[in-house]
C-alpha positions as CSV (number, residue, x, y, z in Angstrom):
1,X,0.0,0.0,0.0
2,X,2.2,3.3,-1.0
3,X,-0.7,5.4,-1.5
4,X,-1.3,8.4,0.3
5,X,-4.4,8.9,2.0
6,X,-4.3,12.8,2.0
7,X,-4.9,15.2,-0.8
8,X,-2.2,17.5,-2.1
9,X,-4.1,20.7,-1.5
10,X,-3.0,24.3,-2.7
11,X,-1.2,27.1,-0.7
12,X,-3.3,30.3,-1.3
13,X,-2.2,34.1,-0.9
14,X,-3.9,36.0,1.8
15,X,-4.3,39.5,0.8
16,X,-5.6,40.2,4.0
17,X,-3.2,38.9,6.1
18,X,0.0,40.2,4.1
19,X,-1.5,43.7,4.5
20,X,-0.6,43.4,8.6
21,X,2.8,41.9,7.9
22,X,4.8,44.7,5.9
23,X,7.1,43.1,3.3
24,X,6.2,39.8,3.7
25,X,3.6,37.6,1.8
26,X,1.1,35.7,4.1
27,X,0.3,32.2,2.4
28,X,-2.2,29.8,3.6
29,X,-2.6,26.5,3.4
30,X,-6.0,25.1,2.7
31,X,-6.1,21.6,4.8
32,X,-9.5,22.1,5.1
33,X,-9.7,20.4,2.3
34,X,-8.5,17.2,3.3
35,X,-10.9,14.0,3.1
36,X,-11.6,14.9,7.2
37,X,-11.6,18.1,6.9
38,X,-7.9,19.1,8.8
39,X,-4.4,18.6,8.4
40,X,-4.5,15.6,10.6
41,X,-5.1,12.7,8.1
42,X,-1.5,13.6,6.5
43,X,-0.2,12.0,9.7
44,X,-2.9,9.9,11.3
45,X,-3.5,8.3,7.7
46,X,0.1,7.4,7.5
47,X,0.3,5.8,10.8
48,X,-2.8,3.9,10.0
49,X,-1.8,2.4,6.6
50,X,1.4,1.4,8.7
51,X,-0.4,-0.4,10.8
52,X,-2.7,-1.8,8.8
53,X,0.0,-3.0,6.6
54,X,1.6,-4.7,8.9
55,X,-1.6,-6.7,9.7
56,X,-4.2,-4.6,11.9
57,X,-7.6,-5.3,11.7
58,X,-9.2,-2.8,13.4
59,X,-7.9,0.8,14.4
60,X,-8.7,2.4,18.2
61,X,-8.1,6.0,19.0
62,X,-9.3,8.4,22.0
63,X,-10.3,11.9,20.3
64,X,-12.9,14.1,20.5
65,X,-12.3,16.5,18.0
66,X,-10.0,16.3,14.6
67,X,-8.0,13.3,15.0
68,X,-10.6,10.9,15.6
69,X,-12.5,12.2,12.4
70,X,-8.6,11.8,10.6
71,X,-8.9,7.9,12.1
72,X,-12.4,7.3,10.8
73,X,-11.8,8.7,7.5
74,X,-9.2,6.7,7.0
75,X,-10.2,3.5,8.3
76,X,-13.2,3.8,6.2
77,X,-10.8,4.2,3.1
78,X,-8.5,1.3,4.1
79,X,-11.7,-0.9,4.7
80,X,-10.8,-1.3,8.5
81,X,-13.3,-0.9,11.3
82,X,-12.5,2.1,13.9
83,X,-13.6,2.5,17.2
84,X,-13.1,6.5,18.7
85,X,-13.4,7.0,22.2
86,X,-14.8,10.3,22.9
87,X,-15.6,12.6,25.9
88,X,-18.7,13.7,27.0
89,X,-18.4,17.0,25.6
90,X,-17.9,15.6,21.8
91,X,-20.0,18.0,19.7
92,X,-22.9,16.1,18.1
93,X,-21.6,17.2,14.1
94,X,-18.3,15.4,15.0
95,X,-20.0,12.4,16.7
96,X,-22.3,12.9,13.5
97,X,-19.3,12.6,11.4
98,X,-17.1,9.8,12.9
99,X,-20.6,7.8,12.4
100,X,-20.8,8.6,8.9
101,X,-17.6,7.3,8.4
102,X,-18.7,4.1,10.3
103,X,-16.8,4.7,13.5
104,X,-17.5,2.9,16.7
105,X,-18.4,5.8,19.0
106,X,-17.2,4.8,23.4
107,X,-18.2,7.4,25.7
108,X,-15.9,6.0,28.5
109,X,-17.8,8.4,31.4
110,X,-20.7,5.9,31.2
111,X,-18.8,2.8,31.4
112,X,-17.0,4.5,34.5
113,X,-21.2,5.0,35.5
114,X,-22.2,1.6,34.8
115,X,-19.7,0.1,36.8
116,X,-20.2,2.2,39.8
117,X,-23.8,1.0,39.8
118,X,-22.6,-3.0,39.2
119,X,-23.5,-3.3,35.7
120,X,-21.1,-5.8,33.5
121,X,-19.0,-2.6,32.2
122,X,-20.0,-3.3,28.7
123,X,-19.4,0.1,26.6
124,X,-22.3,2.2,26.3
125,X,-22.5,3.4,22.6
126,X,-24.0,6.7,21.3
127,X,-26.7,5.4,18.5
């Protein structure tokens, strides 16, 4: 697998910007064009076709924001399954997203609950 998983995206002047920096040309770079959405899946995407190369089935991260949706993007692309363990406070459009990528969604504060009260300790999924 020597594929990359990101997009080579462009580098854009920002007219803006180099008008508060004098002599100097401001240039962004638009990751937010990547596959999930941020610069992350240029390293995350790498590390998971690593592992999945060297025989991983199934890819586990703890990430609430960007770098879980880098995970599920490209375990969806590498045909893997993905399991993202969030907080409590994950924003419903990225626990939106990581599910539309197919990602296993843990919220680990409610297996920390159910064990308190005696339950089994099985994961409690957001649906």
């Amino acid at each position: 697998m020597s594929n990359r998983l990101h997009t080579v995206t462009p580098v854009v002047l920002s007219s803006t910007m180099s008008s508060r920096v004098p002599g100097c040309s401001v240039y962004l770079k638009m990751e937010n064009q990547q596959l999930s959405g941020s610069f992350k899946l240029r390293g995350i995407g790498y590390h998971a076709q690593q592992a999945v190369e060297r025989g991983a089935s199934h890819l586990v991260m703890a990430s609430g924001g960007n770098a879980g949706l880098a995970l599920s993007c490209a375990a969806k692309i590498l045909a893997v399954p993905c399991t993202v363990v969030v907080p409590v406070t994950t924003a419903e459009p990225i626990l939106h997203s990581l599910k539309l990528d197919g990602a296993r969604v843990i919220l680990p504060m409610s297996v920390i609950r159910m064990k308190e009260n005696g339950s089994s300790g099985k994961h409690l999924e957001r649906k």
